[in-house]
N, C-alpha and C positions, 0 to 999 in steps of 0.2 A: 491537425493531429487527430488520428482514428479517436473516438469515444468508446466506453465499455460496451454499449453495444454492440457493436461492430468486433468483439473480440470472438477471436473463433481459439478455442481450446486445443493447444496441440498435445503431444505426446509430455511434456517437459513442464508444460501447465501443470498438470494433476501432482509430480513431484512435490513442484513449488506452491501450489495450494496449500498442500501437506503441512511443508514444512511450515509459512505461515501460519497456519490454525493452530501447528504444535506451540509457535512462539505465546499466539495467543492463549490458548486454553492453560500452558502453564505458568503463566503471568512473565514472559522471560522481559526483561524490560530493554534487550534492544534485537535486531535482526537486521541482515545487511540483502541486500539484491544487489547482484553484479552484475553489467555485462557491456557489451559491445555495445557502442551508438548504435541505434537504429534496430533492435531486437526484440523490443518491445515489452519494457521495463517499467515503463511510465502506463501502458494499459494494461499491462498485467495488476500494477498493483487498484488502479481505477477499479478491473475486475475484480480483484479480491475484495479491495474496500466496499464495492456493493454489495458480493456477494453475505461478509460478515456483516455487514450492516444488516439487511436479510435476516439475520441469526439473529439479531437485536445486540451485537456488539455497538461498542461508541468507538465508530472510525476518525481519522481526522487528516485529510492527505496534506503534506504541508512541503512547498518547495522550500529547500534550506541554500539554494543560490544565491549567495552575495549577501545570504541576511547574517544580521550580528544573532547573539545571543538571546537579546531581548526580542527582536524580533522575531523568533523564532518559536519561545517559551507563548508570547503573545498569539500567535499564530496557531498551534497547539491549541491554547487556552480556546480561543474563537470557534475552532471546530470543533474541540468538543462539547461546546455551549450548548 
């Protein structure tokens, strides 16, 4: 799997930066990213999580596949430790 580095910013990037930081800065408490396998959903967000982290926001990237509930809130919890 490509790394953030490797992220090169297209035209639809900067949209979706957008909207991310809008989630963030006014505290919205959830936000969805759709799309097609393979469009690059999982580095986009790597990207973004670096970049706010940058900002001095508290990111926390947490895959929510096959996890329960608890596992999840735990998960959450750890990253933003």
């Amino acid at each position: 799997m490509p790394r953030a580095e490797q992220f090169y910013p297209t035209a639809g990037f900067g949209e979706a930066m957008s909207r991310i930081e809008y989630l963030v800065e006014s505290r919205r408490r959830l936000g969805a990213l759709v799309g097609e396998a393979g469009v690059g959903k999982s580095l986009f967000l790597q990207a973004a999580a670096r970049r706010l982290s940058r900002q001095g926001r508290a990111v926390a990237l947490v895959d929510v596949a096959g996890a329960s509930t608890r596992e999840f809130l735990w998960n959450v919890a750890v990253g933003l430790a």
